[in-house]
Each structure stands twice: as C-alpha cells, then as structure tokens.
Backbone bond lengths (Angstrom), bond angles and torsions (degrees), N, CA, C in turn:
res aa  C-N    CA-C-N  psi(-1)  N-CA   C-N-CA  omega(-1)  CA-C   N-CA-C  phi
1 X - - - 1.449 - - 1.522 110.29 -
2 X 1.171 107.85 127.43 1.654 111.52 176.26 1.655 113.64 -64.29
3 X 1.399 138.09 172.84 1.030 137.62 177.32 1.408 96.58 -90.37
4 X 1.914 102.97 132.59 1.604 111.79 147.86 1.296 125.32 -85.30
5 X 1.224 94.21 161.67 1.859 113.67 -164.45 1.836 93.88 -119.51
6 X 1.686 119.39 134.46 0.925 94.33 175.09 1.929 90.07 -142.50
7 X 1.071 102.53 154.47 1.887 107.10 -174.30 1.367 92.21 -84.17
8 X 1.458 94.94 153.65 1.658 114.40 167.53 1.390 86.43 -137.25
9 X 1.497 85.59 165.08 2.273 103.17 -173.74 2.140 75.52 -116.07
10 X 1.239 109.12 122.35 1.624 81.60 154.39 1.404 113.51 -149.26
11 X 1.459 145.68 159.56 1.467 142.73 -136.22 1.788 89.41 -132.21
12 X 1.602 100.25 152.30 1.302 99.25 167.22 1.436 116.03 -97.17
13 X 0.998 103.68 112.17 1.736 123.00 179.54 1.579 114.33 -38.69
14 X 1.704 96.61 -69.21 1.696 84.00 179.97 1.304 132.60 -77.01
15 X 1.726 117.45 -7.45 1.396 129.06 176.66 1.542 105.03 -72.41
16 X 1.518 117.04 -30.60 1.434 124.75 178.13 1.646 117.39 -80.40
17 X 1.165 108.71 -23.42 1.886 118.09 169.29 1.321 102.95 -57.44
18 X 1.706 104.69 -64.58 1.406 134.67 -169.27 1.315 106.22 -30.94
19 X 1.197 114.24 -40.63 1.594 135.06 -155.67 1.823 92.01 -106.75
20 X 0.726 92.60 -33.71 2.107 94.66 172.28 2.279 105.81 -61.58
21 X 1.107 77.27 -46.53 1.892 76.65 -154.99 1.746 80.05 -89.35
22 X 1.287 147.80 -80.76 1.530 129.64 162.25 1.198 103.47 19.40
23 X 1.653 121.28 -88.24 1.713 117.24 -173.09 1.251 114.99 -80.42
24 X 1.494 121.06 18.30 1.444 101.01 160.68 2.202 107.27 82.17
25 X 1.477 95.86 13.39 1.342 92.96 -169.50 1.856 99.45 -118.17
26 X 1.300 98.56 164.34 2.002 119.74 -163.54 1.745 85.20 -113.81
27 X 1.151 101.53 156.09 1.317 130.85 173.90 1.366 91.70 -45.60
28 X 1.091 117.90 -82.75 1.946 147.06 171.02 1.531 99.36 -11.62
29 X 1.556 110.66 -69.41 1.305 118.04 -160.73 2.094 100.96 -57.39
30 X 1.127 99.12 -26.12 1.853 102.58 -153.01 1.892 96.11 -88.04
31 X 1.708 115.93 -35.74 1.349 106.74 177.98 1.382 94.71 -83.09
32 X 0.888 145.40 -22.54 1.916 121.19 -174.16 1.369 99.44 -77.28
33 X 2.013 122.75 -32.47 1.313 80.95 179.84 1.526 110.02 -83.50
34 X 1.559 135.74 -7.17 1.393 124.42 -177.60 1.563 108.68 -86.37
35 X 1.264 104.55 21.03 1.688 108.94 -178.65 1.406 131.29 50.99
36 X 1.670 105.05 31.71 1.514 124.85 169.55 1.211 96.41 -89.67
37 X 1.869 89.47 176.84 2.045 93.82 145.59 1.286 92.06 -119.98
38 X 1.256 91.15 173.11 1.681 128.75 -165.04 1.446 91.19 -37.06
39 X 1.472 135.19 -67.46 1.194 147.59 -140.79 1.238 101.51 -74.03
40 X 1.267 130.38 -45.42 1.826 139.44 167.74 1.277 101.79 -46.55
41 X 1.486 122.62 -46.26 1.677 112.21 -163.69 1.413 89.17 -92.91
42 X 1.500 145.59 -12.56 1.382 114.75 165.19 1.532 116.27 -74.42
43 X 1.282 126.11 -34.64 1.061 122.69 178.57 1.829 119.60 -53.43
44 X 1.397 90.20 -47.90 1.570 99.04 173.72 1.275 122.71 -59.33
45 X 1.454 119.44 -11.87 1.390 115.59 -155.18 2.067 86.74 -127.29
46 X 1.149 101.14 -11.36 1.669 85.84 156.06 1.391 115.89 -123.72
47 X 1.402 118.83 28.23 1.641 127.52 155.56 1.397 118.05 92.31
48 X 1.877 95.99 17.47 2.104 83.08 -164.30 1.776 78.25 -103.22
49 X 1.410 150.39 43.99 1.271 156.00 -156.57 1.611 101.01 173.53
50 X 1.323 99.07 132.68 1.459 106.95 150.44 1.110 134.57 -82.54
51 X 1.190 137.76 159.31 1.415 147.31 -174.86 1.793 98.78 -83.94
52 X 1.298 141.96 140.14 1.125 129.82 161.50 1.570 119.66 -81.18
53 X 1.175 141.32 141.86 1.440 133.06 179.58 1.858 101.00 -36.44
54 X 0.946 91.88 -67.77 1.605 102.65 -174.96 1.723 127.10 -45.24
55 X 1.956 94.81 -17.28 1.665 83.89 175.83 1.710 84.19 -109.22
56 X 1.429 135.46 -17.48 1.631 100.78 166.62 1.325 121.86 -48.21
57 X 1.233 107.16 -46.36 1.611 121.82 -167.30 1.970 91.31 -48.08
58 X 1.098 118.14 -56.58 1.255 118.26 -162.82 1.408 122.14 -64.00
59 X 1.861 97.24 -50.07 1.629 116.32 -173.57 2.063 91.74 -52.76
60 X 1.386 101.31 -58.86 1.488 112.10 -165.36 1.533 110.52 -43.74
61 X 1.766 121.72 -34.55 1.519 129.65 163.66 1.569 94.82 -53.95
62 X 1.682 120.73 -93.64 1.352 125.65 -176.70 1.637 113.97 3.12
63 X 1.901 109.61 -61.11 1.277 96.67 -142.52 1.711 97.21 -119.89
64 X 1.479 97.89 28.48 1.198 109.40 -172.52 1.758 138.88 28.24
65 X 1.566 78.96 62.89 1.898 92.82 -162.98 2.011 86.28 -91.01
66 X 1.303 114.08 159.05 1.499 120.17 -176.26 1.640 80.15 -123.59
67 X 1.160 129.91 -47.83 1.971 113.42 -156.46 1.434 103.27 -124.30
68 X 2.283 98.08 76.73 1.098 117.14 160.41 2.030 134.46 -11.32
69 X 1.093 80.20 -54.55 1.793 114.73 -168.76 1.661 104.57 -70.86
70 X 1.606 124.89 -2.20 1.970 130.97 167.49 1.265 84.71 -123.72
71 X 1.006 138.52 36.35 1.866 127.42 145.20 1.438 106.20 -158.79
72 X 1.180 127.38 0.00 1.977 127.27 140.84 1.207 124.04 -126.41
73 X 1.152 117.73 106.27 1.388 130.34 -178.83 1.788 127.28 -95.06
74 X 0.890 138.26 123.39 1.641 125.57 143.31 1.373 140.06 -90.05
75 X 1.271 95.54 144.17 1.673 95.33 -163.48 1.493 102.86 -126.96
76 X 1.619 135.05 133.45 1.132 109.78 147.45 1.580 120.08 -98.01
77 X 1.610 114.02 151.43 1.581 132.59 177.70 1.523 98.33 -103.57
78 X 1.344 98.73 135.59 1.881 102.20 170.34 1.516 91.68 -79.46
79 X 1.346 107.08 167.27 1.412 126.16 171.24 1.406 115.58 -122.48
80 X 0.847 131.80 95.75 2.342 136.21 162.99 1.511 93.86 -5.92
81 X 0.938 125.98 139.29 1.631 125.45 148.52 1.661 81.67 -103.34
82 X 1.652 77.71 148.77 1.828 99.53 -168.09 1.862 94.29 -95.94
C-alpha cells in the first residue's frame, strides 16, 4: 500500500489568543459572536475541530486580522499504511 496524504485546516492558537486579550475579548465573548459555544471555539482553536470557511471569514472581521493565511493554515501529513 502506498502512503496516504491527508489535509488538515489548522489555526495558530497563540497568535489567535494574542489577538483575544489585544481586543479586550474572552473566549465566551468571541463564540457568541461566531455563534458557537465556548467549547466549539476551544476545540477549534487547539485543532481537534475545524474552523468552517464561514466562521474564519467572520472570526477574521471580529478580530480584525487582514493576512488570513498566519492564523489559518493547511497542511498535508502522510499517513503509514499499516
């Protein structure tokens, strides 16, 4: 079996905090306005969740990031075939 390759979407966590306490904003405050709960945007924001196109687009308004692409990244990882 050849090796699989599989994409991940994944965000930089502490550049995105960074940008949390900067505006003065709580975990809490940032999913009610992207219409999570709290617990969705932790997951998302330590990579075991994706971000949907539709809440970068939003979070990136919120926290007024301009260069999407240093706080969402894709990566592909090969995978072992066992």
């Amino acid at each position: 079996m050849a090796n699989e390759k599989e994409v991940r979407k994944l965000t930089a966590t502490n550049m995105l905090k960074a940008k949390f306490a900067e505006l003065n904003l709580t975990q809490g405050e940032v999913a009610e306005k992207l219409g999570i709960s709290k617990q969705s945007l932790s997951y998302k924001l330590n990579n075991k969740l994706e971000f949907k196109a539709s809440e970068i687009k939003a979070l990136s308004k919120i926290l007024k990031i301009v260069d999407k692409d240093a706080y969402f990244f894709t990566i592909m990882i090969a995978k072992m075939a066992k």
